[in-house]
C-alpha positions in Angstrom: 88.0 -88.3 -31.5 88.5 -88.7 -27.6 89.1 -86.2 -24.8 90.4 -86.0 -21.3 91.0 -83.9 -18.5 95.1 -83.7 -18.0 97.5 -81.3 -16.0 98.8 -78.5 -17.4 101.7 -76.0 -16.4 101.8 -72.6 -17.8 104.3 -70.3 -16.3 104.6 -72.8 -13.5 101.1 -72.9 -12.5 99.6 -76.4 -12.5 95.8 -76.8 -13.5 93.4 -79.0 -14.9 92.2 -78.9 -18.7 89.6 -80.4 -21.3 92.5 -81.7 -23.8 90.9 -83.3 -27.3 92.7 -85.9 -29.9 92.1 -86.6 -33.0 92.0 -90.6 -33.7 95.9 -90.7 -34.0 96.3 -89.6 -30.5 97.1 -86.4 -31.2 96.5 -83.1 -29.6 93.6 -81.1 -31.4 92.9 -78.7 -28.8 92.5 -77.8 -24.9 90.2 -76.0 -23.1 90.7 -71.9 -22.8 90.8 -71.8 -19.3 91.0 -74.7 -16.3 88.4 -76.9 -15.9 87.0 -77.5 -12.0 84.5 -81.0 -11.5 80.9 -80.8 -11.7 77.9 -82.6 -12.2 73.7 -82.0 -11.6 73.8 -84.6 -9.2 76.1 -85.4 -5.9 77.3 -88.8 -7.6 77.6 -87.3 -11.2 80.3 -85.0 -9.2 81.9 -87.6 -7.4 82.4 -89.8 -10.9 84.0 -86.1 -12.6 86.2 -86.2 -9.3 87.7 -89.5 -10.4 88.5 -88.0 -13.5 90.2 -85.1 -12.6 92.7 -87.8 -10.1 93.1 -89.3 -13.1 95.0 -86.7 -14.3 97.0 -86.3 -11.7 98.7 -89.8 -12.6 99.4 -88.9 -16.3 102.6 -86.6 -17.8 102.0 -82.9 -17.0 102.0 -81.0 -20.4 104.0 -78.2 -20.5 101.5 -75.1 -22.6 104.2 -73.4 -24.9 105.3 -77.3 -25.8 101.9 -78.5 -27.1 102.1 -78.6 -30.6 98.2 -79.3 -32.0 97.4 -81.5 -34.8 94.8 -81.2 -37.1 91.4 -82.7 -36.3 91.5 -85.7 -39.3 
């Protein structure tokens, strides 16, 4: 199981989420609500920064398309 931090749009709002996969690749589930960087120390924040531009650079997922797979 992996996770990542990718752009959703929901009722064309564009925010950040927590999205898990199952070892397939597969969508298992996102976070409830958007996710903002943080960290307990300055460069802790600055690494979940990185992140978060990451996400900027992959496909925006579109809420009512994301179909979630099981966990296995």
């Amino acid at each position: 199981m992996s996770w990542d931090y990718r752009v959703i749009e929901n009722n064309g709002m564009f925010t950040v989420h927590e999205v898990h996969y199952n070892d397939k690749g597969d969508i298992t589930s996102i976070s409830e609500g958007p996710m903002g960087p943080s960290g307990e120390t300055l460069e802790e924040l600055k690494d979940d920064t990185k992140y978060f531009l990451q996400a900027l650079e992959l496909p925006v997922l579109k809420k009512e398309e994301i179909v979630f797979a099981p966990m296995e």
